[in-house]
Structures are given as C-alpha cells and as structure tokens.
N, C-alpha and C positions, 0 to 999 in steps of 0.2 A: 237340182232339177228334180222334179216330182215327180214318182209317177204312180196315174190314177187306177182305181178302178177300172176304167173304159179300155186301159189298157190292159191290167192284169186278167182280162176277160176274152180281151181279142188274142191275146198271146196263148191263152189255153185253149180257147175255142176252137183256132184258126188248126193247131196239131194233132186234133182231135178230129177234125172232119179228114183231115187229108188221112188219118190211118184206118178212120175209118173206110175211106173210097180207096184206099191201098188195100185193105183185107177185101173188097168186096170187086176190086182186078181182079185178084191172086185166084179165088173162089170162080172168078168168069171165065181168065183166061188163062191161068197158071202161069209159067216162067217168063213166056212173052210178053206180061205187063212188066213185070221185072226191068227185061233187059230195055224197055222201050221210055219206063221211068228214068231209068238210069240215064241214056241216053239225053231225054229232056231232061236230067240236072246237071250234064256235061254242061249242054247248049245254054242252058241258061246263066251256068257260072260263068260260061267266056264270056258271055252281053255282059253279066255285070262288071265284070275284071275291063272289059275295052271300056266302060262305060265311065267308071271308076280313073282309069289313065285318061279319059278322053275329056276327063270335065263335063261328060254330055248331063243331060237334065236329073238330078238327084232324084228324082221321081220315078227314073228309068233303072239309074243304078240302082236305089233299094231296091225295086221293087222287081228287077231279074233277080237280085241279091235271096230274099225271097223265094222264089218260085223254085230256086236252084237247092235249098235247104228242104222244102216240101219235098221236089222230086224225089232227095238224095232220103228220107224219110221214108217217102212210100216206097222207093225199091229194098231198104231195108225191113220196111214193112213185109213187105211180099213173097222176099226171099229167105226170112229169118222166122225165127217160130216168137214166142210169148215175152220173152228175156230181152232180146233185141228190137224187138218193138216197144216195150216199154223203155227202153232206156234212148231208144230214136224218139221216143215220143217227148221224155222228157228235155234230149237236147235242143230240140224243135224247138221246145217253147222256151226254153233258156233263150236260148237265141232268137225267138222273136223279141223278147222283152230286151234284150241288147239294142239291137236293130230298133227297136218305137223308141229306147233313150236316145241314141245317138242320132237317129231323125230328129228329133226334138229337138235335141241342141244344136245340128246345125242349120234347123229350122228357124230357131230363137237368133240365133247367131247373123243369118242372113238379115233377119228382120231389122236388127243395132246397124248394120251395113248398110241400109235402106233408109232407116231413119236418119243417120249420118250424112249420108249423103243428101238426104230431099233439107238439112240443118245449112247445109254447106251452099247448095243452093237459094233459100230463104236469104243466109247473108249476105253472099254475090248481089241478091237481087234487091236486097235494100241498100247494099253501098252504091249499087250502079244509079237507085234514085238520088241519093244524095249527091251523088256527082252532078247525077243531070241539075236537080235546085241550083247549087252553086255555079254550076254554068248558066244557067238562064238569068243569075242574077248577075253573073258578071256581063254578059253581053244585052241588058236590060238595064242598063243606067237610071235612065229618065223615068222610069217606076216612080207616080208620085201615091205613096199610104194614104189611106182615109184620114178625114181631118178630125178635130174634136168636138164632139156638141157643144155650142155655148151657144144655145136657144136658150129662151126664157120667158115668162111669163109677161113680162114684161120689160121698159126700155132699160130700169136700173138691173133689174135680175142679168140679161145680158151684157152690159157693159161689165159686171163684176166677174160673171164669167170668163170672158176675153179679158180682161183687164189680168187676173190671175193665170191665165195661158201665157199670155204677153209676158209676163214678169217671171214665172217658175216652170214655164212647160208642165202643166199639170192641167187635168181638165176635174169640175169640182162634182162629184158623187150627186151635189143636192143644192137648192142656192135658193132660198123663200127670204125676200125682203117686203117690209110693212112700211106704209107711212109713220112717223111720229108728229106729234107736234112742232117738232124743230129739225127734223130730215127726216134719216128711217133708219131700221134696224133688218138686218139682214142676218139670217141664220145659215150659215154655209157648214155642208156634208162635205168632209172630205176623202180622198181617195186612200189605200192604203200605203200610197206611194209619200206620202204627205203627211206630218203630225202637226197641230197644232201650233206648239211650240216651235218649228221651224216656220209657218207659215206668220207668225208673232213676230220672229227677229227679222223675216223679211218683209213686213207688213211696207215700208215707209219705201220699196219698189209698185208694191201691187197698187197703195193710194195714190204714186207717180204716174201709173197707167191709169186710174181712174179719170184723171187731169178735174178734180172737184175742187173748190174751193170750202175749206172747213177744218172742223177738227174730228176726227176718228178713234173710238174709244173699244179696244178690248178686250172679252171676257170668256171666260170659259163656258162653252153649252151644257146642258143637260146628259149629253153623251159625250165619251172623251173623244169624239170622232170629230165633233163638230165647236166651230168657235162661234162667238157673237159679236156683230160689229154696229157698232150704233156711230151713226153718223149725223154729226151737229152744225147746220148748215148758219154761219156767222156764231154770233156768242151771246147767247139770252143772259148772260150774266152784267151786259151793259146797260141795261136798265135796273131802277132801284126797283127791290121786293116790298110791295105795301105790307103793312101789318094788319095781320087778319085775329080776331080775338077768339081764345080756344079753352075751352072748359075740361078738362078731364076728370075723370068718376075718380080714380083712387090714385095713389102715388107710384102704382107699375105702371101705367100708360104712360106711351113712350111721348114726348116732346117736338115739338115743331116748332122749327128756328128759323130754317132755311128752302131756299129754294137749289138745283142742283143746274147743272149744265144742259140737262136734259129739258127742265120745265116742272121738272115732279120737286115735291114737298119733300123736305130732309127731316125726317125726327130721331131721335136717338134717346135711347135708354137712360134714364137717369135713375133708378132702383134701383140698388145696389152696386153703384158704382160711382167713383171720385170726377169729378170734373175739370180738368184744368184750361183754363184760358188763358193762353199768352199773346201778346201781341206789343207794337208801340202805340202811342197814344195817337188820336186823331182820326184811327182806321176803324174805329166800330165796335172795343172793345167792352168799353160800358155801354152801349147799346146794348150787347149782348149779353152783358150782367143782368140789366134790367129787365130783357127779354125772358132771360130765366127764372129771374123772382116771380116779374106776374105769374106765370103758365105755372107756380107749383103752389103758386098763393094760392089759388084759384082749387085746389086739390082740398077736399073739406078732412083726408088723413094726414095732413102734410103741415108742418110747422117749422119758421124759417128763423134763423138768429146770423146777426152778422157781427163782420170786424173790421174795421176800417179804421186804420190807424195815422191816417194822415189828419192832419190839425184840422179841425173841423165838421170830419167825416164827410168832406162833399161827395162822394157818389155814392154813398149808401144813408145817407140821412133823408134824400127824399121820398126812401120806398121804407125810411122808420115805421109808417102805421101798417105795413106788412110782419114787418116783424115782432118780434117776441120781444127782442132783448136786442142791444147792439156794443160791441167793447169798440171802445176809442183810447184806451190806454193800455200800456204794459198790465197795470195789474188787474183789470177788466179782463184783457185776454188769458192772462194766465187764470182767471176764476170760471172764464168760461171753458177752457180745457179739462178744469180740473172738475167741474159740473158735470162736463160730458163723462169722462172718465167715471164717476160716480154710478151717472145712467149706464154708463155702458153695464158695469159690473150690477145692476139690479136687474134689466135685461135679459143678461145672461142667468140669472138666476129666474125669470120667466119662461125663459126658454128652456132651462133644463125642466121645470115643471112639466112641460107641454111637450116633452121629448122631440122638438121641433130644431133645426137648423139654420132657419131661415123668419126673420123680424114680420110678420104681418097686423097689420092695425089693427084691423077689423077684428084679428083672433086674438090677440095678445093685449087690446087695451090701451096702448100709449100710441100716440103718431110717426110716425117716418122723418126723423129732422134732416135740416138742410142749414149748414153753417158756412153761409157767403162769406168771403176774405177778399178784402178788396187788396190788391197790392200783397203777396205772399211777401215779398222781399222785404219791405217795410215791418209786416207783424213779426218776421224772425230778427231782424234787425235791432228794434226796440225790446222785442221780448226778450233777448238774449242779452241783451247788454247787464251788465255790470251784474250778472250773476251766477251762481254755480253750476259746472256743469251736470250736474242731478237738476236742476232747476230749471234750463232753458227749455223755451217754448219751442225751440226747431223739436227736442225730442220729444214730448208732450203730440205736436202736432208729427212728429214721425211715427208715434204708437196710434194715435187718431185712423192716421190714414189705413195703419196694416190691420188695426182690429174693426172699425166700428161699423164695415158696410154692412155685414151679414145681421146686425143688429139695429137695422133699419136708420144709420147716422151716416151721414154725407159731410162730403167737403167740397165744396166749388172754387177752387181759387183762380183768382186772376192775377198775373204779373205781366209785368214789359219787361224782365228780364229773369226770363229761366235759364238755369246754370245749377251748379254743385252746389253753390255757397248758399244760393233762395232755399235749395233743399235740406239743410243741415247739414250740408259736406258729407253725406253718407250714403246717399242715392241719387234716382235722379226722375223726372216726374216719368218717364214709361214704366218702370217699376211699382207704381203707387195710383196712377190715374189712368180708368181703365177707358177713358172718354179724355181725348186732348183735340182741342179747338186754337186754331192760332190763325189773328188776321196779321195783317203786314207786320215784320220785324225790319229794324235797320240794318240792325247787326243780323246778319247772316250765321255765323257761327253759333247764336244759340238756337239754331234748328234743331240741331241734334239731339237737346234735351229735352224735345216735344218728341218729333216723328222718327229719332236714329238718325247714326250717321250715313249710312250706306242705304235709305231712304229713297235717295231722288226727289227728294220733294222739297222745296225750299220756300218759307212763307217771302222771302224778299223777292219771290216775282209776283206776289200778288200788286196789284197799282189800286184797283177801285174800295173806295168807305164802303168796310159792311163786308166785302167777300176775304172769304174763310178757307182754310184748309179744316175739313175734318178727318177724325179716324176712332173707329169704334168696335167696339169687339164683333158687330155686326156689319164691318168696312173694311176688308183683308187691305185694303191701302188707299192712302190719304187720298180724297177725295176733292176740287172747289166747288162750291157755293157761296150764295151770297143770302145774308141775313136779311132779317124780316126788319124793315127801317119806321123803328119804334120813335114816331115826332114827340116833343117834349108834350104839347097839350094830347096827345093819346095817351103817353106815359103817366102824366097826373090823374086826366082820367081813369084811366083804368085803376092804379094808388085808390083813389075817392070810392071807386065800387067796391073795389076788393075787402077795402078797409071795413066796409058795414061786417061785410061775410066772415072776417077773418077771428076765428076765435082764437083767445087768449087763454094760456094755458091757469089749469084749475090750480088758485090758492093751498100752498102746501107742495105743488110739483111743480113751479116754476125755476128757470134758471135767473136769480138774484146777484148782480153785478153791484162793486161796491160804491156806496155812495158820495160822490163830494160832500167835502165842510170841513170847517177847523173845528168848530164844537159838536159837541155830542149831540145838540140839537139840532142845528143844523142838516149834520148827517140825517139824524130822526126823519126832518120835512123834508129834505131833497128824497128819499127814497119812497116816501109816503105820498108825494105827489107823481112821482114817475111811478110807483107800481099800484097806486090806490090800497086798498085793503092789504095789510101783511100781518103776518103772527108774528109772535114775540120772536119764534127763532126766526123769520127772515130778515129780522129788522137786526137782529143780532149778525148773521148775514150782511147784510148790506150794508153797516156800520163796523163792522171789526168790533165790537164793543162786546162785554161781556151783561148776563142778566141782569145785573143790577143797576148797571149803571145805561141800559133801554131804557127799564120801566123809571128810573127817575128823571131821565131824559124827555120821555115821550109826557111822562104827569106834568113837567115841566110845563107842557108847550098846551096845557086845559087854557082857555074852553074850544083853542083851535085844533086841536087833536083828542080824541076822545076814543072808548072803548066800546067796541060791540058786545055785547055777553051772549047775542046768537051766535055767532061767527066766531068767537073767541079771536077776535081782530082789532087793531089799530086801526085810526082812520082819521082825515084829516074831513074835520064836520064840512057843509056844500056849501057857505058863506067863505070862510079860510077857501076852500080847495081852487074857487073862480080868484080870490088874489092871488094865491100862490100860482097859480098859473101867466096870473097876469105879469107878474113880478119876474118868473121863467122865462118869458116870453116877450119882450120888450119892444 
C-alpha cells in the first residue's frame, strides 16, 4: 500500500492546525478549554469504540477515531507547556498517517468485496440465460432454421446448387457456369466446410441429383477453393475428325493431331521430346504415323529419316519423297543408329561452342531430325538377332532415346505391342517417351507400358478408328480424343506438295545407307541412283568398299558414270540416270 504525498500533507497539516487552535483556547480561555477538550476526546472516543463494535459506517468510525486523537492533542496542548506539545504534535500526525493507511486498505479491501460480488452476479446472470436458451429450445420443437441459397443466375446455375445441397448438405460460396460448344462448364466456389477433393470422390452423388444425361469432366480451379466442371452433353467423339492442313514456322510449334471430348484441337509438343504410338492394327495407327510425317514435313527446320523393317516397307515407303533416307534392313538400321550417334557427338561439340544446352536450328546451323520407326518390335527383333551383345540395336536405340532429345534428334515409334521385350528388356516406354499416344489395344495388359499400371486408363475401351488416348508432359492424365482422318487421296496429296518443299540434306552431311549388289559396280549405281551426286567417301559409305576399289568401280561404269571436277562428285550422266530409273522402277 502506497502512501502519497496528498497524505503525508494531510497528516501534518491536519496536527498542526489543531495546536495551533489549541494554543489560541488556552490564550482565550485558559484551563476551561482544557477540561472541555478533553471532555470532547472522551465523547468522541466512545463513538468511535461503539462504532468500531457496532460495524456502523467506517466513515463514522474513523472519523470519531479522529476527532478523539485532535481533542486528546489540543488538551495536551493547552494544558502542557513547549515539550508536550511537540511530542502530542508529533503523535497526532504519526497517527493520522496510521489511520489514512488502514483506511486505504480497508477501503481497497471493500472495493475486491464489491467487485466479487457484482463477478458473482455477472455469472448467475449468464447461466440463468443459458438455461432459459435451452429451455426455449426444448419446448420449441417445431423451430424450422433458414434454408440455403441455391438461387442462381440462371436455370443450370440453380439446379447445381440444389443439386450439391441434395447430395452433401453444403450450400456452394460461388457457382458461374458458361455455355460451351458441347454443354457448359461451371466454376464452383466452395465453402470452407467442403475441399475439393471431397467434393471429387463424391462427385458421381451430386451428377445423380443433377439427373443429366452426359459425361462430366473434373479439374482443379485457379484457386484451391474452387473446382471446374465441364460437362459434355452426348459424345462429339462419334463423328470422324476431317483433316485440316497445317503449316508451322519452325520445329518448337506444337502439333495438331486431334480433336478432344470437348470440340477443341489437341496439339502437343513434339521438340524435344520421344513419341510413342502404340496401338493394334486397323484402329488409326498409321493414320497417325502419317498424320505426323506431313505436319513436321511441312517445318522448312525439320528433317525426317525412317525405318520400317517389315518386307517392303509398306507404311512408310509412300511418304519416301518426305524423307531423307529410309532403312528397310538390319544393316541399314544399324548404319543409321550409328550415323545418328556420329551427329549426336558433333552436335554436342556445337553446342559446347555456343555454351548452349538446348539444339536450336536457326542458331546452331543443322535441322531438328525426326527418326519414324515403323513397328519398334520388328526393328529390335531383326537388329538384334544373331549378334553381339555390344552390337544390338535395342541398345543403340536405348542410348538414342536417353541422349539425343536435347540435341534436337527424335524418335517417333509405333508398335502393337509394347512390353519389356519391344524395349530392350531394360526399361519400358514411360521412361524414355515423354509423348505416349495409344489407339485401341487387344490385349489389355500392355496398357501399362504406355500409361502405368495404377493409371486407370485402359486403351481396350476405346471402340471408334482414329480415337486415341493421350498423355503429355502438358496432360497431368491420359486424355481421349479422336485423330484428324487423313483419306489416302489427301495423304498422296499432301506427299506431292510436300515433296516440291522438302529439302535434301547438303552433299557431304547426309545420312548414307548401304547399298545393294553383288558387285562393286553394282553397289556403285544402285547408290548413285538413290542419292544422285556423292563423293568418293560416301560412295565408300554406301558400298563398304575401300578407295580403290570405288574409283575403279565407278571408272568402270564410263561413259554412264562420270566425274564432276566442280563438285568433286560422282554422278550417273541424265541419259543413264532416266534408265536407271526406269530399270528401278518396273
């Protein structure tokens, strides 16, 4: 307990006045102020003492308490001389500063007793409401709560709303649906009672309450509050997709194949990235080959070489005047792996020049290739037979696939049967092909080597020619659409355009495939007619032959082969070149 100035002022003040009006009795009336002080500090100490037993008003008791101390002061005053007045004077004021503490504190003290009580009161008075609530609620039954909004802007906006009450007891924060082409799409705000992903695993209740006929697709919003729901009223995938013809500027512009569930155009990435298309035959596969040859033909950085090792080459022999180059044997394939290998490693030594990471044409001088494989099982099949394993083509085309995207070299394979064994028993195509396309399979079980096993996604429910499952580094999960339906006279046509546009890589940096014949001459013209102009070493190339035994080969074959001294080239003269053709050609 404190005490203040305000007091240590009053306590001396207060003893100081009364001796003074004690000396100034004593001077008036001499002894009879005495006895009559005295007197009044009897009286006043009984008040305080009864006041004190009687619990009467603290305000009463101090303050006879008080007055009884003055009196008992000034008759000491009055009746004592210099010595006794100073030391009444001083116990006066001792004593009043007693008397201001212990006022104070049972001043302070009542105050906690007050405040206590009006605490005590407070909670009474809040438990006695709470009683009453829960009694008005028990004898108030029929209390029916306000309902949920599910107004809307419209008739679909409302129906989803209710539709989502009906099914989760939840009313929805936000609910904006659009028309599309082929239903609408609806962007729903959810509450915080509600996350997405619960409203996902119960979606196939709330499209029960919708009572729609269709299919319902969906996606995560732009906020994690809100989902997206696109709904697809019948299946625009039951009609064929025409083919529409598509030029691109350089070899990053993405592709357009498909059409989606939606109505919109499917393109995907084919810059630096592997392509695999699996499927069985009859459903759109080589469509889809073909589909991708024109759209990269068509790229004036882009340069295409194929393999098709089935007897004859039938699906890629009629887009030959697109390509470069085409292997139809074991040891074609294995020269053109080994070719590529070559590029990649001078490439790479371009790219260190240019402190660069990444293949670009336009900066780097060489084209972006594209090595179609018609039947992957087929080319690992033949390449690998009867040779060593340092020699086989599965590993060859296993190091292809892990090194060559970044240095602008692709692989587009197609098979009807992906498995381990298509892959070189070492991997399996999600590993290596960052673009997997598969129209209908029979077998079921090699889904998993396209899309995973734990997927969900299985190409043996696809039924219609031409529609596709995709999935792409830009498609977090497999996707259907249906391909762009390339008719055989659009396919030629387009082959016949392309073919004017399509340049042939410059003498000196071509890939040279070996040539048939039992004799050295032979060899000579069969490679001299398939690549026109070659130098000594491609002909060396293309024959397995050593220098001397070209140049006596090719003098051989005067006055139908003959030497440029501009070009430092071999060349079959333009009288020879229309036979030899004709005779190729039968």
């Amino acid at each position: 307990m404190k005490l203040t100035a305000a007091d240590l002022a009053t306590s001396t003040i207060a003893p100081s006045i009364v001796t003074g009006a004690a000396l100034i009795a004593e001077w008036q009336y001499g002894d009879h102020a005495a006895v009559v002080e005295f007197l009044t500090a009897v009286v006043t100490g009984k008040v305080a003492f009864v006041s004190f037993a009687k619990k009467w008003s603290p305000s009463l008791s101090w303050g006879a308490l008080a007055m009884a101390g003055a009196f008992t002061q000034a008759g000491v005053t009055t009746v004592g001389g210099a010595g006794p007045t100073a030391y009444a004077w001083l116990v006066s004021a001792a004593t009043a500063v007693a008397a201001r503490l212990v006022y104070k504190h049972h001043t302070r003290h009542d105050d906690v007793k007050l405040n206590m009580e009006a605490v005590k009161l407070q909670t009474a008075l809040v438990g006695q409401q709470i009683r009453q609530q829960q009694l008005t609620k028990l004898t108030t039954p029929d209390a029916v709560p306000a309902g949920p909004d599910l107004s809307g802007r419209t008739v679909e906006e409302r129906q989803m709303r209710t539709a989502v009450w009906e099914a989760l007891r939840q009313e929805l924060a936000g609910c904006l649906i659009e028309t599309t082409d082929v239903g609408w799409k609806a962007v729903l705000d959810l509450p915080p009672t509600l996350d997405r992903d619960t409203l996902r695993s119960r979606w196939p209740r709330v499209a029960g309450a919708l009572r729609v006929d269709g299919a319902f697709h969906l996606d995560d919003g732009p906020l994690s509050s809100q989902l997206v729901v696109n709904y697809v009223a019948g299946d625009p995938l039951d009609t064929a997709v025409p083919y529409e013809s598509e030029r691109g500027a350089t070899f990053l512009d993405p592709v357009v194949i498909s059409r989606d569930e939606f109505g919109q155009p499917v393109a995907i990435e084919m810059a630096y990235s592997h392509t695999l298309i699996a499927g069985s035959s009859k459903f759109g596969k080589s469509t889809l080959v073909r589909l991708l040859a024109i759209r990269l033909a068509g790229r004036p950085d882009t340069v295409l070489y194929g393999v098709d090792m089935k007897p004859g080459s039938p699906e890629l022999t009629p887009m030959r005047p697109l390509l470069q180059d085409l292997a139809s044997t074991p040891e074609e394939a294995h020269a053109l792996m080994d070719w590529m290998k070559a590029e990649l490693d001078e490439r790479g030594a371009i790219l260190a020049d240019h402190g660069d990471q990444e293949w670009i044409p336009a900066k780097h001088g060489r084209p972006a290739v594209y090595v179609i494989v018609d039947e992957h099982a087929e080319l690992v099949r033949q390449g690998d037979k009867g040779r060593k394993k340092s020699e086989r083509i599965s590993d060859k085309v296993e190091s292809f696939l892990a090194l060559n995207r970044a240095y602008g070299i692709h692989m587009i394979s197609a098979t009807q049967q992906p498995s381990s064994g298509v892959f070189g028993g070492k991997t399996d195509a999600r590993g290596n092909y960052a673009n997997r396309i598969s129209t209908r399979m029979n077998d079921r079980a090699h889904a998993m080597f396209v899309f995973g096993r734990a997927s969900g996604y299985n190409p043996g429910d696809l039924t219609k020619p031409g529609e596709i499952l995709v999935n792409t580094p830009d498609h977090a999960r497999p996707f259907r659409s249906r391909v762009q339906w390339l008719r055989g006279e659009d396919f030629r046509r387009e082959v016949a355009r392309l073919a004017r546009e399509t340049a042939k890589a410059p003498v000196g940096k071509r890939l040279i495939l070996p040539a048939p014949g039992s004799s050295n001459q032979e060899k000579i013209r069969n490679a001299l007619v398939k690549y026109g102009n070659m130098q000594r070493r491609e002909l060396e190339q293309a024959t397995g032959l050593g220098e001397k035994q070209v140049l006596d080969a090719a003098r051989a074959l005067r006055p139908d082969v003959e030497r440029c001294e501009d070009t430092q080239t071999w060349r079959i003269v333009p009288a020879a070149a229309w036979e030899a053709q004709a005779i190729a050609s039968p």
